[in-house]
N, C-alpha and C positions, 0 to 999 in steps of 0.2 A: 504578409500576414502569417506566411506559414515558421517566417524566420523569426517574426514575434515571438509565433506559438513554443518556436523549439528552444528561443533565448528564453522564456518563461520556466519551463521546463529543467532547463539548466541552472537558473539562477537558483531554485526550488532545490533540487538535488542539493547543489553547492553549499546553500544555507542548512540544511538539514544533514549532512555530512560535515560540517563546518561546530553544528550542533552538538553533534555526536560527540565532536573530539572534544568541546569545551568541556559538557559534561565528564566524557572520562577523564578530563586534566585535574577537575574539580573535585569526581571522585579520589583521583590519588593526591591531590593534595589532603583531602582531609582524613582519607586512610592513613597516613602519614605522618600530618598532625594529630592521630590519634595512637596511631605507635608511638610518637617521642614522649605524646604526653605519659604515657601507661609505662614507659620504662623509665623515664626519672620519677614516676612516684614509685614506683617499685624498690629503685632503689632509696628512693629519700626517705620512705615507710619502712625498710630494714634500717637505715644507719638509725632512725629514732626508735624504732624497738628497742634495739642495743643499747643506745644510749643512754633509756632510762634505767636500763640494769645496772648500766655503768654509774650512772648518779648514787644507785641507790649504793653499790658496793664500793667507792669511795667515801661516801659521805660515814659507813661503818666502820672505815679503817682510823684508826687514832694516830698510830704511826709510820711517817713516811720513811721511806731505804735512802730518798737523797732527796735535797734540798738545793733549787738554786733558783739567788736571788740577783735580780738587776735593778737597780735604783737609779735615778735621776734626782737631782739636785738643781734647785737653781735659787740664785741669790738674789734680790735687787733692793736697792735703797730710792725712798723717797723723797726729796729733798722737801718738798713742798711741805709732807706731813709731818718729816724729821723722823720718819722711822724704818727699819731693816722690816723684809719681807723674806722670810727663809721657807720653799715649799720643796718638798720630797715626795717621788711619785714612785714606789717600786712593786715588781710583777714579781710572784712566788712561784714555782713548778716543782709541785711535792709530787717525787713518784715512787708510783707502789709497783709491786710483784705481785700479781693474782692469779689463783689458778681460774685455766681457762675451761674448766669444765661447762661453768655457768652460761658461756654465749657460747658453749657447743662447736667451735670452730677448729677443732683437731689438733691443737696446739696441748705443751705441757702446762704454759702459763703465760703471761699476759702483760705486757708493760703499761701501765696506764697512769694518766698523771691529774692533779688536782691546780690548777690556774687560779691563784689569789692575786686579788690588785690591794695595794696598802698604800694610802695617800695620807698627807702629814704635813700642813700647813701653818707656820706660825708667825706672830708679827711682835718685834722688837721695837721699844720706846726707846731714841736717840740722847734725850733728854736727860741730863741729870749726869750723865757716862762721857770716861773720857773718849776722844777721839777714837777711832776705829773699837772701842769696845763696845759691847751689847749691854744689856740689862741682864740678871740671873735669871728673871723670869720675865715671859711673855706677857706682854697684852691682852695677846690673842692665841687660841690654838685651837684648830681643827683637824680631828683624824678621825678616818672612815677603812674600814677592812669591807672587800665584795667577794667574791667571785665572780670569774669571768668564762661562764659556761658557753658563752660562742665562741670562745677562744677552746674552750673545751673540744666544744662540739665536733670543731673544724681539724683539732689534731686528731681525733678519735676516729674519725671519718675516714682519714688520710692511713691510718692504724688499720681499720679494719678492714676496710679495702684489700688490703695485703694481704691479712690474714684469714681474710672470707673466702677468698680464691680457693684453699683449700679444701672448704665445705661444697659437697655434693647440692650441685643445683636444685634440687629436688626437695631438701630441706632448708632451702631459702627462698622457698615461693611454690604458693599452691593454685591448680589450676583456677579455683573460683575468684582468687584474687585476681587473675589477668583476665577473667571475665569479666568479671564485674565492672575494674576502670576503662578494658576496653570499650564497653557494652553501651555503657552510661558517656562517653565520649562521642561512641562514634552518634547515638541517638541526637545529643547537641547541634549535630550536622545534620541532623533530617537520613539516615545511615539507617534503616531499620531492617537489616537483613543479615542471613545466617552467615556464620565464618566456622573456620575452621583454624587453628593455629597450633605451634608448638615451639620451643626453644633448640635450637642448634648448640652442640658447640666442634668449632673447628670442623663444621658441614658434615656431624656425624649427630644423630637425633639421641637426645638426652629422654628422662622419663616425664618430663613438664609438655606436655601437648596433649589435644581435643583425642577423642574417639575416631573420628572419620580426615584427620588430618592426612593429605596426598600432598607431598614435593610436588609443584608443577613450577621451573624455574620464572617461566613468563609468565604463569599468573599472579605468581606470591611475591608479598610484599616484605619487605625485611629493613631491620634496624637492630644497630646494635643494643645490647641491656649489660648490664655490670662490666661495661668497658673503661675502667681503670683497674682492672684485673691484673694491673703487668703482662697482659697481651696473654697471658698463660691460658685461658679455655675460652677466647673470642666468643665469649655468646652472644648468639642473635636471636631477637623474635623474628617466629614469622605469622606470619597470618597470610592465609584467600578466601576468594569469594566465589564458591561454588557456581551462584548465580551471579556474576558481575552482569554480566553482558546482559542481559534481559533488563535486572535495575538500573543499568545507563539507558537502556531504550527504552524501558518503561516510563522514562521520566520525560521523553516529549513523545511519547507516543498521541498525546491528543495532537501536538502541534503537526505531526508528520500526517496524521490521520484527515485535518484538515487541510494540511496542505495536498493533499491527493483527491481530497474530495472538492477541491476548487479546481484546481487544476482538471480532474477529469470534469468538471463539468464545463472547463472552457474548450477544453477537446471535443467533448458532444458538440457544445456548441458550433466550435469550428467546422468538424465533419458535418453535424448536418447541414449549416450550409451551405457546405462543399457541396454533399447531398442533392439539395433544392439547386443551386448553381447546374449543377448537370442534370438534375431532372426536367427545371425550363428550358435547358436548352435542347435534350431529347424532344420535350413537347414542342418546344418550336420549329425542330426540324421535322417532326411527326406533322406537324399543323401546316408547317407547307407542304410537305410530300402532301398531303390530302387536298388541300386546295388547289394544286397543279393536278392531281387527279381527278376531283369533283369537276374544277373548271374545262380538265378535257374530254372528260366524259359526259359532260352536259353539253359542252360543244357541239358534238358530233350530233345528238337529238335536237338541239334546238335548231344547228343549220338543216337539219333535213325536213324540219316542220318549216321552216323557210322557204325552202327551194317546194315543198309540197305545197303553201299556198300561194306560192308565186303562179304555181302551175296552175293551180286551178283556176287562180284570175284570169288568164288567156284563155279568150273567147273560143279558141280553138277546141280547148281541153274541156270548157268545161259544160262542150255539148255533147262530150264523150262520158256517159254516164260511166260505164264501165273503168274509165283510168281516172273517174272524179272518187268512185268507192275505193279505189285501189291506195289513191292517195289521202283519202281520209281515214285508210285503216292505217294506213301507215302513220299518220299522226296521230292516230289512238295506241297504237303500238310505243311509238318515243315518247307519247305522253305518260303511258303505265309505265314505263320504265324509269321514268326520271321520279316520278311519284313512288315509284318500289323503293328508289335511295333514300327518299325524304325520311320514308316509312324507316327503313335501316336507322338513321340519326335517329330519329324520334324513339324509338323502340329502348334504343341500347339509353339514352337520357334519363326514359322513364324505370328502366331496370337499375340504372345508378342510384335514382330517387326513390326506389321502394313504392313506386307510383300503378307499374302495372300489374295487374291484377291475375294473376294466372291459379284458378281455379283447376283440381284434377283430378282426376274420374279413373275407372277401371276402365284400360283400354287393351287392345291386343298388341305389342309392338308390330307383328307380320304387316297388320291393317295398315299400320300407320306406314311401314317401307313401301306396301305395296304403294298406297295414296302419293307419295311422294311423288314415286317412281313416276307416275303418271304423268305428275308438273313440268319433267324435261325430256321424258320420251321421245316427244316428235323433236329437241332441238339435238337430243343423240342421234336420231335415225339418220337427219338431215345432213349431220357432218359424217354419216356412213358408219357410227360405231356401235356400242352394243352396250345392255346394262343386263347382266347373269345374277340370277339368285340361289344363294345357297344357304337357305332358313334352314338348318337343320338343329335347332331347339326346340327340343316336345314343349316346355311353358314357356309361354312369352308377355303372361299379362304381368302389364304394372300401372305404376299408379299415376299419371300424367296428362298434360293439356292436349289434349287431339292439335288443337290448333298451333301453339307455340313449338311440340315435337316435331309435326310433323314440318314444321319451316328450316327445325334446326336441322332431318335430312337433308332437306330439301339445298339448303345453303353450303352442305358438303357434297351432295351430286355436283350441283351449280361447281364448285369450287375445281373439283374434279374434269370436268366438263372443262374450265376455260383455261387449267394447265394441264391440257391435253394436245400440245403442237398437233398431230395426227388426230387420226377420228378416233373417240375416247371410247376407252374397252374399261370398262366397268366391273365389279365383281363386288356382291352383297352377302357376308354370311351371317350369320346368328350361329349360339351353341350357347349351352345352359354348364355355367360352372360355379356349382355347389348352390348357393341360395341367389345367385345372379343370373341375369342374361347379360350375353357379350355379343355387341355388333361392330362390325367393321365393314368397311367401307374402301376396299382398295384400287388404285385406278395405275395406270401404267404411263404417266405424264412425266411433268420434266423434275418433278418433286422439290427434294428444297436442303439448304447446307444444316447443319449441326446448331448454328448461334439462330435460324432461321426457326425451328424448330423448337427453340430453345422461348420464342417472343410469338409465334404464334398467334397467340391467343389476347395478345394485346390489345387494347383497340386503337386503332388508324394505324395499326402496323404493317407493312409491307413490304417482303424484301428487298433489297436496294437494286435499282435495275439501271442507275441512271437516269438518263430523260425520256428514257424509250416508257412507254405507257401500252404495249402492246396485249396486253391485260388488262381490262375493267374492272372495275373498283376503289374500295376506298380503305379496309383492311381495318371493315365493322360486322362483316357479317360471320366471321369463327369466333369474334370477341362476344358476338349475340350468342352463338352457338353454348358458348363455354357457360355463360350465367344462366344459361336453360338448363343447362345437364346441373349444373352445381344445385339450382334450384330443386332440382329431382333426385336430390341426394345419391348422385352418379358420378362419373369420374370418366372424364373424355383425354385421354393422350395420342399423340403420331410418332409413328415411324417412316420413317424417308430416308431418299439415298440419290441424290443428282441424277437426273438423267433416268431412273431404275425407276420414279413413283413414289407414292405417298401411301400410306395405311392409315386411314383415322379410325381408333380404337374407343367405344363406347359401353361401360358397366353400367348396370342400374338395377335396381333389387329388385327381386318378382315377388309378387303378394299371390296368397293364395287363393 
């Protein structure tokens, strides 16, 4: 599962990095396609400016400087019709000298030429004529004068090319011009974001570039423009994108967004199972340690209520009034005790369930230690130890269940009491700090490790002893303790140290 989880993970990554790149390939292809577009309209939008000037200043000149003509000829005879076919096809190039003021290109003047086509077809009657002679006149005749302004066009081009090179790039294109085809190109592409650009030549910045344009070599993009220049000032566009990187991730940003919001929530998923997985098996190990507790701590009361009625059935004993009460207390004895546990379960159930009822009244805290104190006095004296008070807090009223308070001392003497190896030495203080009172409760027993201290308060928690059970209990009665204090809007913590003792620490707010 967990190898699932981490191949999911990575496949996720990989698609989404995989992502990344198609988009940035996508963006520079069409940044790209949108420089080539913008620099051959550039240039195809200057050679047709020019070349309307050039139409119009031919089409004024009357007289050309030189004249040269190429003709074709071709003959054929029809047998079928009896007649000669004589067609003639020839191309004119009248050229003028102009000054070149007019297209501004820094020259004195200008070679520029006029393309005529002259076609002249005529048809010859066989008929009537001797042998290889013609008729005087035609049959037939057609002729047509054009011009041939793509033939123009295309020499003009190749012309001014040459002689463009000279003109300062600056007056052969203005910035709104390369805004505008860029702008409206890259928008075609779904491109709606700021640029910056400017024109190079030979990697030295001309006067044709944006306000906030910055050389960055890896960000910018570049192509050449008016590169039939005869290589004389290599101009290049360039263009960037300030924001590249946000625009390519802004573009799957919902896809990256859901793919992490599935992903973590197969990770929640995951974990808390994991979770639950290790929380039942805590509770199952919890659930037997308690059942190997309960069961040997009922053990011990019910064989002795055993072996107590066994005794009393022999006829011996049971004319012995004196060891008949002796054993009947003693069975009232195992009896309250096993009945004190039931009570423990039942208690901490109904406190789960919002079930028991704890009503609270102004009481005296002293009252309540004192009352406690009284519950295991005789089982302290017995094992020869002592329980010392040191109430030295002038206010002690608060606001609390006589009867629930006073169990929850009671359950920390008791506690105190049975990790006491030795006869338990006891120590009770109180002291008032600020709008609280503070009780502690510290004993000199065998106390408890760090992670012990740490779970405490758990319920059926106890710390690991093995199978040795030399302690009674079930590790319900500090978890009762704790939901009594919380309930009394207080705050119960311990300190301990192996071997050194336990301090259990109690706040609770005093009412006045």
């Amino acid at each position: 599962m967990s190898l699932s989880l981490i191949g999911i993970i990575f496949v996720q990554a990989y698609y989404i990095n995989n992502s990344i790149k198609n988009e940035e390939e996508q963006f520079n292809f069409n940044v790209k396609k949108a420089l080539s577009y913008t620099a051959r309209q550039i240039e195809e939008d200057e050679i047709e400016r020019y070349f309307d000037k050039y139409q119009n200043l031919v089409d004024q000149e009357k007289q050309a400087d030189t004249v040269a003509i190429s003709d074709i000829f071709l003959y054929q005879q029809n047998e079928d019709t009896n007649e000669t076919i004589i067609s003639r096809s020839g191309i004119l190039e009248e050229n003028y000298k102009l000054p070149s003021s007019f297209f501004d290109i820094g020259l004195d003047s200008i070679n520029i030429k006029r393309i005529l086509n002259k076609s002249e077809t005529k048809i010859y009657s066989n008929r009537g004529a001797l042998d290889n002679e013609l008729q005087s006149n035609p049959i037939l005749s057609i002729s047509k004068i054009a011009r041939l302004t793509e033939a123009e066009k295309i020499s003009f081009a190749e012309l001014f090319k040459l002689a463009g090179s000279r003109v300062p790039i600056h007056k052969r294109i203005k910035n709104e011009e390369i805004t505008s085809l860029l702008s409206s190109k890259l928008k075609e592409d779904n491109i709606e974001l700021g640029y910056e650009f400017a024109i190079y030549s030979n990697d030295l910045a001309t006067k044709v570039q944006s306000e906030g344009f910055e050389l960055e070599k890896t960000e910018t993009y570049s192509i050449p423009i008016f590169d039939s220049d005869s290589g004389r000032n290599n101009y290049r566009l360039l263009v960037n994108f300030p924001k590249r990187n946000k625009f390519i991730q802004s573009s799957i940003v919902r896809m990256t967004l859901l793919s992490i919001i599935f992903t973590s929530i197969i990770i929640i998923a995951y974990s808390s199972a994991l979770m639950q997985l290790f929380k039942q098996r805590k509770i199952s190990e919890i659930k037997t340690d308690f059942i190997n507790n309960m069961t040997h701590e009922f053990k011990t009361p019910i064989a002795t209520i055993n072996l107590a009625l066994d005794a009393i059935k022999n006829p011996k004993v049971i004319e012995d009034k004196e060891r008949v009460m002796r054993y009947l207390q003693m069975i009232k004895d195992e009896n309250k005790r096993m009945h004190a546990q039931v009570e423990n379960v039942l208690r901490i159930s109904k406190l789960e369930k919002n079930e028991l009822n704890i009503s609270k009244d102004r009481v005296k805290l002293h009252d309540l230690i004192e009352d406690a104190i009284t519950h295991v006095e005789l089982i302290v004296e017995d094992r020869k130890g002592f329980i010392k008070t040191h109430l030295e807090a002038d206010k002690s009223s608060v606001l609390a269940n006589e009867t629930h308070f006073t169990n929850v001392i009671v359950n920390i003497l008791d506690n105190a009491i049975k990790y006491s190896p030795d006869a338990p030495k006891i120590d009770v203080y109180t002291e008032n700090v600020g709008t609280n009172i503070i009780l502690k409760i510290k004993d000199q027993g065998s106390g408890m490790s760090k992670a012990a201290q740490k779970r405490v308060f758990e319920k059926f928690y106890r710390e690991h002893t093995g199978n040795i059970h030399n302690v009674k209990g079930h590790g319900l009665g500090l978890a009762y303790v704790k939901r009594i204090v919380d309930d009394h809007q207080g705050h119960i913590s311990v300190e301990s140290e192996k071997e050194k003792g336990s301090t259990f620490i109690i706040k609770l707010p005093l009412i006045s």
